[in-house]
N, CA, C and O atoms as a GROMACS GRO file, in nm:
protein
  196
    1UNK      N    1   3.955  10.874   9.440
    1UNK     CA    2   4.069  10.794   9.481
    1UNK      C    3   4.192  10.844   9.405
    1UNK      O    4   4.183  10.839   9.282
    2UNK      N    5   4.310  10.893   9.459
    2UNK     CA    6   4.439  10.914   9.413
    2UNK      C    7   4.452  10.779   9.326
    2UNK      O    8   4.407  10.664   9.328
    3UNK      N    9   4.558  10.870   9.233
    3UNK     CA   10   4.625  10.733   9.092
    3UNK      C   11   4.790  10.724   9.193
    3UNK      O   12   4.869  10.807   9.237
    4UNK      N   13   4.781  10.586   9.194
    4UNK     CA   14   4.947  10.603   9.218
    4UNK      C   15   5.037  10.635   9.145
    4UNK      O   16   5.012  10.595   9.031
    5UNK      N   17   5.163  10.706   9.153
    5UNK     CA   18   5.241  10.753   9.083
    5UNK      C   19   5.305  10.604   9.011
    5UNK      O   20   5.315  10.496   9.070
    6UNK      N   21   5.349  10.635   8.852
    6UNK     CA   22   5.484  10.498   8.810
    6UNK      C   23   5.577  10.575   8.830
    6UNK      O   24   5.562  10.696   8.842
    7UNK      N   25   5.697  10.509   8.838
    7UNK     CA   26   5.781  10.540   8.905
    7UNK      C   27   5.873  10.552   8.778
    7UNK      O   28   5.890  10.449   8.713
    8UNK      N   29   5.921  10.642   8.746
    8UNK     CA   30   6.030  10.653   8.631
    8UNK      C   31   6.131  10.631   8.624
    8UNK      O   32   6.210  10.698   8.692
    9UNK      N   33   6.187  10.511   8.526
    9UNK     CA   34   6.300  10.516   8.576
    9UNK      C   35   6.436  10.554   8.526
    9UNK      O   36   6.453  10.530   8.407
   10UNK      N   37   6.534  10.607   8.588
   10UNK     CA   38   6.645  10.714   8.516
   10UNK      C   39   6.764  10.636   8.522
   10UNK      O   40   6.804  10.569   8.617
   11UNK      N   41   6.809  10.651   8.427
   11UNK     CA   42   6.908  10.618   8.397
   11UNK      C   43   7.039  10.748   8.506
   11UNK      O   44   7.029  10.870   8.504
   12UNK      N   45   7.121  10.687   8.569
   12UNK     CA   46   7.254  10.750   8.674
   12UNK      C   47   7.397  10.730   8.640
   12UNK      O   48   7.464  10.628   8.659
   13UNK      N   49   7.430  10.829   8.594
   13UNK     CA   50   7.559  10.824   8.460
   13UNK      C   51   7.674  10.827   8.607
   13UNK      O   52   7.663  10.909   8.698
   14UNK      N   53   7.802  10.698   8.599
   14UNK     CA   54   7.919  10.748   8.690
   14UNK      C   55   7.992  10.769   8.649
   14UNK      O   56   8.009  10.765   8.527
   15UNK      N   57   8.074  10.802   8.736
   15UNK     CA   58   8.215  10.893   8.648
   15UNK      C   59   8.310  10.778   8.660
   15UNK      O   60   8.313  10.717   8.767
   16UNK      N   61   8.419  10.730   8.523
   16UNK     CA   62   8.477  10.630   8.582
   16UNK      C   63   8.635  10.682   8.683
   16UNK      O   64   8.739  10.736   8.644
   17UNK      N   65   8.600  10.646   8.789
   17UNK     CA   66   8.691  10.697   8.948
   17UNK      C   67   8.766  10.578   8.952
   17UNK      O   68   8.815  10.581   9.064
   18UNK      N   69   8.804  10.478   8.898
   18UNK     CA   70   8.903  10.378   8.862
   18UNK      C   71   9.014  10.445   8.881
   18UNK      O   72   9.074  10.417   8.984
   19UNK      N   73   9.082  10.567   8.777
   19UNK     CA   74   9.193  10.589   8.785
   19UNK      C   75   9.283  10.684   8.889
   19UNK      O   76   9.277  10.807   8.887
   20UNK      N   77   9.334  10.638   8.944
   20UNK     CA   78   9.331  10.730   9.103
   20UNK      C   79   9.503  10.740   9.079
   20UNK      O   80   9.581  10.714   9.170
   21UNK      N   81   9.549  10.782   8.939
   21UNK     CA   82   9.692  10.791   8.984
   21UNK      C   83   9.726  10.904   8.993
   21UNK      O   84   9.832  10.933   9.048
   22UNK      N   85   9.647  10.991   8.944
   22UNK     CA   86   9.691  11.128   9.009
   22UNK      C   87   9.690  11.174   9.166
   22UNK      O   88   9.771  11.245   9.226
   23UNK      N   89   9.558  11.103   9.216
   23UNK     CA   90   9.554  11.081   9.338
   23UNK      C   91   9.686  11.041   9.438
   23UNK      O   92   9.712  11.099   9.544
   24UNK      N   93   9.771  10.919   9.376
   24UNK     CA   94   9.852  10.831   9.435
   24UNK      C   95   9.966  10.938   9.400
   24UNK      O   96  10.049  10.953   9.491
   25UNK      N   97   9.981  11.000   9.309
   25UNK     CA   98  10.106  11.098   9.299
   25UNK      C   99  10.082  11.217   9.403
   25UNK      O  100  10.165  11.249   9.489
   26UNK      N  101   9.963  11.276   9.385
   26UNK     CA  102   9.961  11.393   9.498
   26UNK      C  103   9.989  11.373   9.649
   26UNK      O  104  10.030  11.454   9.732
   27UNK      N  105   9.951  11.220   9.663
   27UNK     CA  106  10.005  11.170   9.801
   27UNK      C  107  10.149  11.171   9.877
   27UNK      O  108  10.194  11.230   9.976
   28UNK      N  109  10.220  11.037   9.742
   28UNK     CA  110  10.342  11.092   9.722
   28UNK      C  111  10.440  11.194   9.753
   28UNK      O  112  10.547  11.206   9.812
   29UNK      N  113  10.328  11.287   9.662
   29UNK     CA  114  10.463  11.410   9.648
   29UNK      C  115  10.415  11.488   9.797
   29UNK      O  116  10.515  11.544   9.842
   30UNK      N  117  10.326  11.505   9.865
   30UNK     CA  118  10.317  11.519  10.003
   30UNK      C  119  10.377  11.454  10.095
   30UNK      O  120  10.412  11.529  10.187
   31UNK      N  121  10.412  11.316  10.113
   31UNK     CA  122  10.451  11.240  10.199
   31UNK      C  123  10.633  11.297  10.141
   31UNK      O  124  10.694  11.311  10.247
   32UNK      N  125  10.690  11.317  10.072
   32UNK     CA  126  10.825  11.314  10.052
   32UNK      C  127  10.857  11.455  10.064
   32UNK      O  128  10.975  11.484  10.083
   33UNK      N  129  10.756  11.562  10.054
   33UNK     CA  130  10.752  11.716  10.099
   33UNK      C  131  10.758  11.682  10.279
   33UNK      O  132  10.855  11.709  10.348
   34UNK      N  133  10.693  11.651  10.305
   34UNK     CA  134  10.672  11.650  10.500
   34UNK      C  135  10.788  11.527  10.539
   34UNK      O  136  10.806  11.513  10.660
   35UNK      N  137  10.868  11.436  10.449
   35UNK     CA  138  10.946  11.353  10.536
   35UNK      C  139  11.099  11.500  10.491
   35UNK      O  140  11.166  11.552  10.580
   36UNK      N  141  11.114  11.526  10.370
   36UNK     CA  142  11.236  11.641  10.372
   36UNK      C  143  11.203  11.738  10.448
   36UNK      O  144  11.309  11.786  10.487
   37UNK      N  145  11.106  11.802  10.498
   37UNK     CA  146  11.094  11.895  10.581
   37UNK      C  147  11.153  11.857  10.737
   37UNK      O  148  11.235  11.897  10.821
   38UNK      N  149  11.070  11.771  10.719
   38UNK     CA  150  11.129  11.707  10.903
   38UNK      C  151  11.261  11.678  10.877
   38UNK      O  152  11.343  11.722  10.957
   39UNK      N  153  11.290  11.631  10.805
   39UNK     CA  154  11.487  11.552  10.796
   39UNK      C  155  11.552  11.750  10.800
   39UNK      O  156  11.639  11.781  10.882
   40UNK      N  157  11.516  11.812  10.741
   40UNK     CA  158  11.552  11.927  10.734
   40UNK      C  159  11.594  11.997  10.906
   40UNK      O  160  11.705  12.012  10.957
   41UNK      N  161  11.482  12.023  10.951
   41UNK     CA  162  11.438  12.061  11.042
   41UNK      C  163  11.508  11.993  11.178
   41UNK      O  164  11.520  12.044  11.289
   42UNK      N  165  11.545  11.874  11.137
   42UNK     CA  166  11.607  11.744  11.258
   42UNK      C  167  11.766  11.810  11.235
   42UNK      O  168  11.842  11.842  11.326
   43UNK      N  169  11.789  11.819  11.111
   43UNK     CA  170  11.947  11.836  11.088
   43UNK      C  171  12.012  11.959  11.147
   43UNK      O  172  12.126  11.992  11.179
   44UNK      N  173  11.864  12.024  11.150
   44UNK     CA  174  11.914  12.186  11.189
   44UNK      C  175  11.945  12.159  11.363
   44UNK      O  176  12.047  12.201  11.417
   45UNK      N  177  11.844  12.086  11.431
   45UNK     CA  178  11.798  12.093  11.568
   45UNK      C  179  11.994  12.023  11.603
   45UNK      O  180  12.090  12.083  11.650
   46UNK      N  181  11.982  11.896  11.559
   46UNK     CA  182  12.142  11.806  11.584
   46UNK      C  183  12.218  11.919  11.552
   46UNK      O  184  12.242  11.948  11.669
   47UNK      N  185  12.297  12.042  11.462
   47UNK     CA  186  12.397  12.094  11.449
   47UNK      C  187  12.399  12.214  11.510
   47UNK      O  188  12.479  12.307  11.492
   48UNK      N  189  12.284  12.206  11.600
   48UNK     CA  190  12.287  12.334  11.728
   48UNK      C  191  12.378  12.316  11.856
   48UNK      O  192  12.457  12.387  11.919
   49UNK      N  193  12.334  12.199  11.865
   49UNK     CA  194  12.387  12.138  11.993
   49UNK      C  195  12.575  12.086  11.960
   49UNK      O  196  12.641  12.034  12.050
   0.00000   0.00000   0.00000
């Protein structure tokens, strides 16, 4: 007859991912890169015409 296995148990280390402000800055500085690009890009299109 097979032994059942015990089951060991491990300890699962997390990373603390709480601080997300670098996150919230890289967003940021994307969202205000793609809104000056477009304002850019709009200003050019209006002083064609």
């Amino acid at each position: 007859m097979a032994k059942p296995e015990l089951r060991q148990k491990t300890k699962v280390e997390y990373e603390d991912s709480s601080s997300l402000k670098g996150t919230l800055a890289s967003v940021f500085f994307l969202g205000f890169f793609l809104i000056i690009t477009w304002l850019g890009v709009f200003y050019l299109f209006i002083n064609r015409f």
